[in-house]
VMD Tcl script that draws the C-alpha trace (Angstrom):
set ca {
  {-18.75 -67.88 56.98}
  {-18.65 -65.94 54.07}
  {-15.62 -63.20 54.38}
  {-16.35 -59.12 53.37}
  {-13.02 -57.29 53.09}
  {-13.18 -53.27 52.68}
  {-10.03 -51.91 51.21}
  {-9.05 -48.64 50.20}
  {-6.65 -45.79 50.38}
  {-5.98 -44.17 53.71}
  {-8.27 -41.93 55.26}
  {-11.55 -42.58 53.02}
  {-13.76 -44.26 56.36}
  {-13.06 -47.82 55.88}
  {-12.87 -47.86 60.09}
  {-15.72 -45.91 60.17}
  {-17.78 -48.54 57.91}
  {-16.05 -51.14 59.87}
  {-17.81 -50.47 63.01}
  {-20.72 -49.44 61.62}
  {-21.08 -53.17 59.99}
  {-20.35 -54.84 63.19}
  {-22.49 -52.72 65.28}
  {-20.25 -51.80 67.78}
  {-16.55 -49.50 68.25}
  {-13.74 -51.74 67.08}
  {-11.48 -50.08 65.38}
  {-10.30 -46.12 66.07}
  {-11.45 -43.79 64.18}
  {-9.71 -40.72 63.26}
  {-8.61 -37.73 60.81}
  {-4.85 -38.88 60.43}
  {-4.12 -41.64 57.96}
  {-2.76 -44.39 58.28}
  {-4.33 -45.37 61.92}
  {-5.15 -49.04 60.79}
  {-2.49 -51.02 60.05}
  {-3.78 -54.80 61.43}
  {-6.33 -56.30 60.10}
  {-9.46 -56.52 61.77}
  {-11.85 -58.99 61.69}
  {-15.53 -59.08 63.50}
  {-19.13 -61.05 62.96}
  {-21.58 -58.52 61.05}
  {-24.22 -57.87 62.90}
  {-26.29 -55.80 60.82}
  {-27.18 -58.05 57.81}
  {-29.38 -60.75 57.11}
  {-26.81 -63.35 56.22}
  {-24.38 -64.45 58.18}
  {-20.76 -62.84 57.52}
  {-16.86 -61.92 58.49}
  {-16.13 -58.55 57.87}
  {-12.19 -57.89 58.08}
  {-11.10 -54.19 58.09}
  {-7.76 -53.34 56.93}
  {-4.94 -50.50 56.46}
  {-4.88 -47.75 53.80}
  {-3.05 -48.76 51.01}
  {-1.18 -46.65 47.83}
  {-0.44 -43.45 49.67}
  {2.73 -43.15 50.88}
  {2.91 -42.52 54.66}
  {6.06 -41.88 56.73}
  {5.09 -44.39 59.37}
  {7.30 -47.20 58.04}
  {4.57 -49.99 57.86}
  {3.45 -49.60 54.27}
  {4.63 -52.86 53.21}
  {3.56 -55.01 55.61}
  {0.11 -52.89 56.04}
  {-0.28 -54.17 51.76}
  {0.68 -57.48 52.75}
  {-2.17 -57.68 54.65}
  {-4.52 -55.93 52.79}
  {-3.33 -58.41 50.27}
  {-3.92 -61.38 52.38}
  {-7.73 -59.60 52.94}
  {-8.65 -59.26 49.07}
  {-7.18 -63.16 48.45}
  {-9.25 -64.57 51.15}
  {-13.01 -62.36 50.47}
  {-15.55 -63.57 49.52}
  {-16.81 -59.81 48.51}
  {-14.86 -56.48 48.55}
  {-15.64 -53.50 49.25}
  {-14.00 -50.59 47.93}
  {-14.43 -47.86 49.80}
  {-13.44 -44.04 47.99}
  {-14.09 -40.50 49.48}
  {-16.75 -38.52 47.97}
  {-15.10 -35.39 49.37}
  {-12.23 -35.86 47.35}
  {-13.27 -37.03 43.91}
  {-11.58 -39.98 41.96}
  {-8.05 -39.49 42.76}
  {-5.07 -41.28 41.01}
  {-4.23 -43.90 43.91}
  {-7.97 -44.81 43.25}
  {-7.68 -46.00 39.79}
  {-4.42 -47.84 40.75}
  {-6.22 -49.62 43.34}
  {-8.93 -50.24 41.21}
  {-7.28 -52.01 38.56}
  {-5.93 -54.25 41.56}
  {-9.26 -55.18 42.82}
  {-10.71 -55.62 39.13}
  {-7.79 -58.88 38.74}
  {-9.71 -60.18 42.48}
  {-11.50 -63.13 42.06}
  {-13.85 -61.86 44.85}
  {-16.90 -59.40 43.29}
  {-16.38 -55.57 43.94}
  {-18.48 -53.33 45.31}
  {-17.96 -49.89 44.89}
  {-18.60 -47.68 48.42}
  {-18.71 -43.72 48.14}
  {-18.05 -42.24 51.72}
  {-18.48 -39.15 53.09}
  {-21.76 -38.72 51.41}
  {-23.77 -36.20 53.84}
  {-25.28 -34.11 51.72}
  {-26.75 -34.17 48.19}
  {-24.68 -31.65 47.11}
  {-21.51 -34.21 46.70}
  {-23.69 -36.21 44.41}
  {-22.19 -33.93 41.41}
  {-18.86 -36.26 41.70}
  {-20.40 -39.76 41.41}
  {-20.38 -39.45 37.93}
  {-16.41 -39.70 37.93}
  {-16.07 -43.04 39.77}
  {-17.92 -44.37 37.23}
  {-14.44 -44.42 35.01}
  {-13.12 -47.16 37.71}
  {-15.41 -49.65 35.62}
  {-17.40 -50.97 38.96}
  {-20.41 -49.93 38.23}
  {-22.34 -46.54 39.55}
  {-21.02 -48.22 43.31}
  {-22.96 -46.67 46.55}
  {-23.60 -43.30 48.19}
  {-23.15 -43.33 52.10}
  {-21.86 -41.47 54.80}
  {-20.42 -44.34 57.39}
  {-20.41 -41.44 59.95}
  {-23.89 -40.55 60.01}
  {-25.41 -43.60 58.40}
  {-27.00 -42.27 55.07}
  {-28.26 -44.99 52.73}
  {-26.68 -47.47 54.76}
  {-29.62 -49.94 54.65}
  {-28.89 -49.53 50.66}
  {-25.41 -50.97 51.00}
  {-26.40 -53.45 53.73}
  {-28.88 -54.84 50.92}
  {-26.08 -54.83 48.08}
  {-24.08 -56.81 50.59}
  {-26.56 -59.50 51.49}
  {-27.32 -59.69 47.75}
  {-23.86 -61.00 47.42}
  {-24.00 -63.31 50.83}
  {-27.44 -65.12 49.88}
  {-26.25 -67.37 47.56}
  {-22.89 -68.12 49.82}
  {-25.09 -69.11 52.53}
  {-26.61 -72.38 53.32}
  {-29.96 -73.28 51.65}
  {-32.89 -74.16 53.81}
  {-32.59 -77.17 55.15}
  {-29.40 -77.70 55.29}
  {-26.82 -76.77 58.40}
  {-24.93 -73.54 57.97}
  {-21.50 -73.58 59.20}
  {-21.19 -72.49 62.89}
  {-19.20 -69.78 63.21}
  {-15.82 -71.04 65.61}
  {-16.75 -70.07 69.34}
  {-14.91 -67.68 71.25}
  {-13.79 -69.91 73.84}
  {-11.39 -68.26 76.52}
  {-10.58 -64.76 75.89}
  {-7.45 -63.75 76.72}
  {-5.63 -60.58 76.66}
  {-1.95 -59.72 75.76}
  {-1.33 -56.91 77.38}
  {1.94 -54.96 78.85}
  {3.95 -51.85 78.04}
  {5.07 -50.81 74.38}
  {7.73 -53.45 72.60}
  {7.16 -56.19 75.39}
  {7.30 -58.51 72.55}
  {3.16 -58.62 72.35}
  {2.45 -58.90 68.96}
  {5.19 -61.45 68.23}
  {3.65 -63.75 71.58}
  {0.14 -63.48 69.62}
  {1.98 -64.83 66.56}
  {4.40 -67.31 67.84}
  {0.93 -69.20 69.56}
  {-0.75 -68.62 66.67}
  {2.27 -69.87 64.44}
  {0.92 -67.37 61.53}
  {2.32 -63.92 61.22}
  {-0.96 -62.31 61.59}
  {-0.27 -58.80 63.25}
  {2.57 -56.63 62.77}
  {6.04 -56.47 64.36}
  {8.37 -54.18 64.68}
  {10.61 -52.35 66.94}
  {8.78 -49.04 66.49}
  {6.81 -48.22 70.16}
  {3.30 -48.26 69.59}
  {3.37 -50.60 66.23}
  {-0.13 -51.70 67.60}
  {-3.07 -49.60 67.68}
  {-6.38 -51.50 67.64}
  {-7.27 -54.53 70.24}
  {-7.13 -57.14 67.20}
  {-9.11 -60.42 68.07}
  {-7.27 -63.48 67.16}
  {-9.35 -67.07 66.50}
  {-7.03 -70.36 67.84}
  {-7.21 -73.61 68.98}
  {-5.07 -75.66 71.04}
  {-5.46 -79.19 72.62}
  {-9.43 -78.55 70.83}
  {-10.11 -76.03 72.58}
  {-10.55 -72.63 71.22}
  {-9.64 -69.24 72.69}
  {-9.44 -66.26 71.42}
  {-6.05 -64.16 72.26}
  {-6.90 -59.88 71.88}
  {-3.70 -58.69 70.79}
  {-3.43 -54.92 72.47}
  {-1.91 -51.96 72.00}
  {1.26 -51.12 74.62}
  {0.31 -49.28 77.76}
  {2.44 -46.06 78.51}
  {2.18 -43.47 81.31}
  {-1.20 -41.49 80.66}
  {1.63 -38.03 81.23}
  {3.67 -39.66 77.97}
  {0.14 -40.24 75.99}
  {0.92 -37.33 73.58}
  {-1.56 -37.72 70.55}
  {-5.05 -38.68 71.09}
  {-4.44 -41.86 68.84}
  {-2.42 -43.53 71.39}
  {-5.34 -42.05 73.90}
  {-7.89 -44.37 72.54}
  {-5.65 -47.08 71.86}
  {-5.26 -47.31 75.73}
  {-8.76 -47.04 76.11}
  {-9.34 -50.28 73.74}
  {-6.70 -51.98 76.03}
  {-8.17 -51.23 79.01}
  {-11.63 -52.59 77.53}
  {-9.86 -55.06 76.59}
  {-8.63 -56.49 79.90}
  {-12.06 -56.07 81.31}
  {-13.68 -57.58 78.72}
  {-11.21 -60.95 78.67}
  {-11.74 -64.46 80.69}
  {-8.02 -64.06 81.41}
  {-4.86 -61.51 80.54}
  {-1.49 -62.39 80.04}
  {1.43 -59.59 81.63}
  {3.82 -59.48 79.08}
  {6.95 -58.58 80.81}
  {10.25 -57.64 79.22}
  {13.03 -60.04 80.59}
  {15.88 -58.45 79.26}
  {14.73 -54.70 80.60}
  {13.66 -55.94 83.56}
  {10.32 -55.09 85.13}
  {9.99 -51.03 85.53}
  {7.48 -48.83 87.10}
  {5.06 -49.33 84.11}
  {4.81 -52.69 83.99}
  {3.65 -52.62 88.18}
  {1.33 -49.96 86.39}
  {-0.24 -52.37 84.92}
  {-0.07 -55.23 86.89}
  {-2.14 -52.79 89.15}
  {-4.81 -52.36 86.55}
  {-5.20 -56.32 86.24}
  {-5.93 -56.24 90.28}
  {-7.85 -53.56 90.42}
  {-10.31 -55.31 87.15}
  {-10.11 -58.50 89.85}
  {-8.79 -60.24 86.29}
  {-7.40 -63.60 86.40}
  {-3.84 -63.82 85.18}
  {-0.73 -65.40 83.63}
  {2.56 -63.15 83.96}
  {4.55 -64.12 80.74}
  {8.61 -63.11 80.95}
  {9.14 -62.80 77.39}
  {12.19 -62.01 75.51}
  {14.86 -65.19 78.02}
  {16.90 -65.49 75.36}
  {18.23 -62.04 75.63}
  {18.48 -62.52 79.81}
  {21.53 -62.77 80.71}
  {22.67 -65.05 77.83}
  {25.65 -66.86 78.92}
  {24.88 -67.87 82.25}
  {23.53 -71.53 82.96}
  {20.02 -71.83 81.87}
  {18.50 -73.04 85.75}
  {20.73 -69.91 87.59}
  {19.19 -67.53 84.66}
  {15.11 -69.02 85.38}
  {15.66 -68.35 89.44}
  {16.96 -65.00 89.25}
  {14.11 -64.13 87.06}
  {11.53 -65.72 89.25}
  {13.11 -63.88 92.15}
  {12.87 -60.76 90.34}
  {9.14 -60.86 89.42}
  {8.33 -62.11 93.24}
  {10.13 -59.10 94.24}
  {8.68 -56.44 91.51}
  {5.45 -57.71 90.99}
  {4.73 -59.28 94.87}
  {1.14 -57.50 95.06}
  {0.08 -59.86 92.07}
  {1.28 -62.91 93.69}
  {-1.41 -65.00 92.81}
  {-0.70 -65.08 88.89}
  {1.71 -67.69 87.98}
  {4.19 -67.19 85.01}
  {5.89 -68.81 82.01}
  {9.32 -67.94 81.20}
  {9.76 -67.79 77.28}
  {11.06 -66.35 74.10}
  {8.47 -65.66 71.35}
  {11.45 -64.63 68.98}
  {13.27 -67.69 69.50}
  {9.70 -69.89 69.78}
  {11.05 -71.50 73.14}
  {8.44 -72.67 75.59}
  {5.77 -70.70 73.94}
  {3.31 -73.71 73.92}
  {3.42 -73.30 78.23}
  {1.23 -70.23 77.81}
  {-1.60 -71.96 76.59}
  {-1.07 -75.25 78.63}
  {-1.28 -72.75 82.03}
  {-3.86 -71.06 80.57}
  {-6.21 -74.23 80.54}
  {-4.87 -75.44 84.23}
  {-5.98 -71.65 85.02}
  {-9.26 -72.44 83.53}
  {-9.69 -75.81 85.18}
  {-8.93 -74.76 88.80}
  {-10.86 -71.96 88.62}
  {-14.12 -74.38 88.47}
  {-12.84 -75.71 92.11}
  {-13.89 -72.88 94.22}
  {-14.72 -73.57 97.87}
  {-18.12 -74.07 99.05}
  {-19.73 -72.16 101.69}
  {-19.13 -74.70 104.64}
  {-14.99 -75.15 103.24}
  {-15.06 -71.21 103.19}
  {-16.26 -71.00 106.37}
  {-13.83 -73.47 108.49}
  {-10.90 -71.81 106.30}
  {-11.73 -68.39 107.67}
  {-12.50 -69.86 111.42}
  {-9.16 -71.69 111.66}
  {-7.59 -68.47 110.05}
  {-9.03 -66.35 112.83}
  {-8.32 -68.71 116.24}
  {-4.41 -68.85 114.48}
  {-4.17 -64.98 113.78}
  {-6.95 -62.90 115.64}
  {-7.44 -59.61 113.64}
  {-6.46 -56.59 115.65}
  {-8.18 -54.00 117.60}
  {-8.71 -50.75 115.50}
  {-6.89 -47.69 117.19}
  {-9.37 -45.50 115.99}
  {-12.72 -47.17 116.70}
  {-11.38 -48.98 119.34}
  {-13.06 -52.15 118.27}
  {-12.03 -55.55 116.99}
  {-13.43 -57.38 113.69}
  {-16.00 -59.80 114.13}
  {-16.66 -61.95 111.60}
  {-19.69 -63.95 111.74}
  {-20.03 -66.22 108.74}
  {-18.80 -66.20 104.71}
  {-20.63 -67.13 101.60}
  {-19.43 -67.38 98.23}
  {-20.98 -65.50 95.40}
  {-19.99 -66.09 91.75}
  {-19.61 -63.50 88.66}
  {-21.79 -64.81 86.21}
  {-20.08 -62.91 83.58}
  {-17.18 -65.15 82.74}
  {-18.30 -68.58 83.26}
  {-15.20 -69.97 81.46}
  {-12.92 -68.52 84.14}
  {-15.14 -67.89 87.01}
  {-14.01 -65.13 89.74}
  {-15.34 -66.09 93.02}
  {-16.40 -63.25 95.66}
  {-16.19 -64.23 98.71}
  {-19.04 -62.30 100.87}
  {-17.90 -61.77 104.48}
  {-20.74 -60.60 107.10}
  {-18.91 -58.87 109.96}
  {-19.72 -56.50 112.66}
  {-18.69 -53.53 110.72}
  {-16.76 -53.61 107.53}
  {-14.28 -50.62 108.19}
  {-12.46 -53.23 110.87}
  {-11.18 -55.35 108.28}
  {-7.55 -53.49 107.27}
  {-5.45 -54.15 104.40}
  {-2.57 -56.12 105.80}
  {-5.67 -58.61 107.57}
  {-7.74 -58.76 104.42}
  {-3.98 -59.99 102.80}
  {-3.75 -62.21 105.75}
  {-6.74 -64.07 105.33}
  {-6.11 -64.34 101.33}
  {-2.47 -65.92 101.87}
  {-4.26 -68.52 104.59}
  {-7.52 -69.27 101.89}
  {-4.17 -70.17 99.08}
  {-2.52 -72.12 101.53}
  {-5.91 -74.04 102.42}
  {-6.86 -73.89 99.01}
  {-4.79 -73.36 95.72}
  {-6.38 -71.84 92.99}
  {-3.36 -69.74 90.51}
  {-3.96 -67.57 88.43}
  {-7.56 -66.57 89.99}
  {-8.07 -63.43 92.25}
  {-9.06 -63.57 95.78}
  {-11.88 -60.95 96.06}
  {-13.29 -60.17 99.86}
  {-16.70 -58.18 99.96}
  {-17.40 -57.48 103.59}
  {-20.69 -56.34 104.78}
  {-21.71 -55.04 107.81}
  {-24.39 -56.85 110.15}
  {-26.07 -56.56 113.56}
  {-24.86 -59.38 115.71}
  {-28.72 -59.89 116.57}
  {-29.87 -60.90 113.04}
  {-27.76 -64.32 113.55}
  {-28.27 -67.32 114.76}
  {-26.19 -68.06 118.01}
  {-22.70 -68.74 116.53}
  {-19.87 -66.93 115.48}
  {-19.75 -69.15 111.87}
  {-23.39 -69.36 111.30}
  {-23.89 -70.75 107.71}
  {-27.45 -69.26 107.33}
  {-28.46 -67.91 104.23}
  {-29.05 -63.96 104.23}
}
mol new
graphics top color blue
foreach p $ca { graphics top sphere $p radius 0.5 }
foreach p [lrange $ca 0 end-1] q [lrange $ca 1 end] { graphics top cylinder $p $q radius 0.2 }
display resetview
């Protein structure tokens, strides 16, 4: 599909006009500069042609983050590969210096220009139009990206520019790659994240460093392995929510946290060589409490105990993350080094035997004599407050039709009353269902209901349908 970049200098609404163009919240917007610094890529959903727009970092201003370089490398990498830029200046401000540096930049693009004037909410800041005309791209648009003014305008510049790019009748457009499995990378700040994304993607497209919080926006990243395609969502790290201190690094948790709910499948990126802490369980808890399928990845081996024999160094850390992480025993794990490339290709190869065992869930009648031989092994105990034992009468299995790719089962358990079944028996009956029937890397989700013994057929594993 054709690709529309929008560049600019930091702080002008390119975000803003980002989302806007995609029709829904991708990148974070906010006041400070500088808060984009991957580039971002989404379908457009609001015009009539079929399009790519990629949003990328403020350029030409100089910022004391430490990423300008690589933030222009990618901008640069944006403007080379559009098929249409757009060049997005604040209204507010007037023509500014860095503007007419940039502009010269754009004008040597082999991509058309399209001049953008933001922050345009009331007529009053039409007076300063008249001074980006200087920039020599035209009289450019008036919009505010915030509110929407003369948006349709713009929308009809850009299709103007698409219509030719796009298939003529008759003929098949080009299908835009599918999604496949999505998969999120997700763990605590400098887990080694952004350099996993790039080592499977063999392409150094997101940033690295070994500044916390390098990451900001959940950047979705197009593969294909094996031909099949996935996407990976490359996250911002997780800290405590008491060490969130600026309200940047607030929403960037909240686009992680969408992010792992709105994934097939997340990969726990673990940092071998500081061991698993309290943050990393953190989050482990988050996957289990989303019910998320997942892959525990121990990145950074080479830096594990380096010396020691290679087999010695892979069972201490396996022992480690069965005794840290036990709660999430159902995720397997690949041990690897995304610095050093080593084993990276596993993730994707588990990722698929994730995918494939997941479409094995147990029927209703398998369900059913799993549970019953469960029960006559290991009877559940009486309750010491309500004096009553846990009957359970019969299971079904329901599906969640919202990731058919990696399908979470939900296994429905009628009982005599649904406060009997405790913790440590719910766990019980999970560890027996694994042992009866493997499935890693998918969640084992019990949903018990209560039900009068007398709406049931005689039999304590009736398999009629409620």
């Amino acid at each position: 599909m054709p690709t529309v970049a929008i560049v600019g200098r930091p702080n002008v609404g390119k975000s803003a006009l980002f989302n806007r163009l995609v029709g829904r919240k991708i990148a974070i917007v906010h006041d400070q500069a500088g808060i984009t610094r991957d580039r971002l890529s989404a379908p457009g959903k609001v015009m009539k042609f079929p399009c790519e727009i990629v949003d990328t970092g403020g350029i030409g201003a100089t910022l004391d983050d430490g990423f300008a370089e690589q933030v222009a490398f990618e901008v640069d990498i944006a403007i080379a590969t559009a098929d249409l830029i757009l060049f997005v200046v604040d209204a507010h401000d007037g023509l500014t210096a860095i503007d007419a540096a940039l502009s010269q930049k754009l004008r040597k693009a082999k991509a058309p220009v399209l001049l953008v004037m933001n922050k345009v909410d009331h007529d009053k800041h039409e007076a300063a139009f008249s001074e980006f005309t200087k920039l020599g791209l035209g009289n450019g648009i008036a919009v505010s990206a915030e509110h929407g003014r003369n948006f349709g305008e713009l929308v009809d510049a850009i299709d103007a520019v698409l219509e030719p790019l796009s298939p003529a009748e008759g003929e098949t457009p080009e299908m835009r790659q599918p999604d496949g499995i999505r998969i999120a990378i997700v763990g605590k700040p400098n887990a080694g994240k952004s350099s996993l994304a790039n080592a499977i993607l063999q392409d150094q497209r997101t940033i690295v460093s070994d500044i916390a919080g390098t990451t900001r926006d959940a950047v979705d990243l197009p593969c294909k392995f094996k031909n099949e395609h996935f996407t990976l969502i490359d996250t911002a790290g997780l800290r405590p929510r008491a060490k969130r201190d600026t309200s940047v690094e607030v929403f960037s948790a909240m686009r992680t946290e969408k992010a792992i709910r709105r994934a097939d499948l997340t990969l726990l990126v673990i940092d071998l060589a500081s061991g698993i802490t309290a943050q990393d369980r953190k989050i482990a808890q988050l996957i289990l409490e989303e019910n998320k399928p997942c892959l525990i990845v121990l990145n950074k081996f080479d830096l594990y105990h380096p010396g020691a024999k290679k087999k010695a160094r892979i069972e201490e850390a396996t022992e480690h993350v069965k005794r840290e992480l036990f709660f999430l025993d159902y995720a397997p794990f690949a041990i690897v080094s995304a610095k050093e490339n080593d084993s990276v290709d596993m993730i994707l190869k588990e990722v698929i035997k994730i995918r494939n065992q997941s479409q094995k869930h147990p029927t209703t009648g398998v369900l059913n004599r799993i549970l019953q031989k469960a029960i006559e092994k290991n009877p559940p105990p009486i309750d010491s407050k309500l004096k009553r034992r846990m009957k359970l009468y019969y299971g079904t299995v329901a599906l969640d039709k919202t990731s058919e790719l990696i399908p979470v089962p939900t296994y429905i358990l009628f009982v005599n009353d649904k406060h009997l079944l405790s913790q440590s028996y719910g766990q019980y009956l999970r560890n027996q269902m694994r042992e009866s029937h493997p499935a890693p890397g998918i969640p084992i989700v019990f949903s018990p209901r209560s039900r009068e013994r007398r709406d049931l057929t005689p039999g304590t594993f009736s398999q009629k349908s409620h």
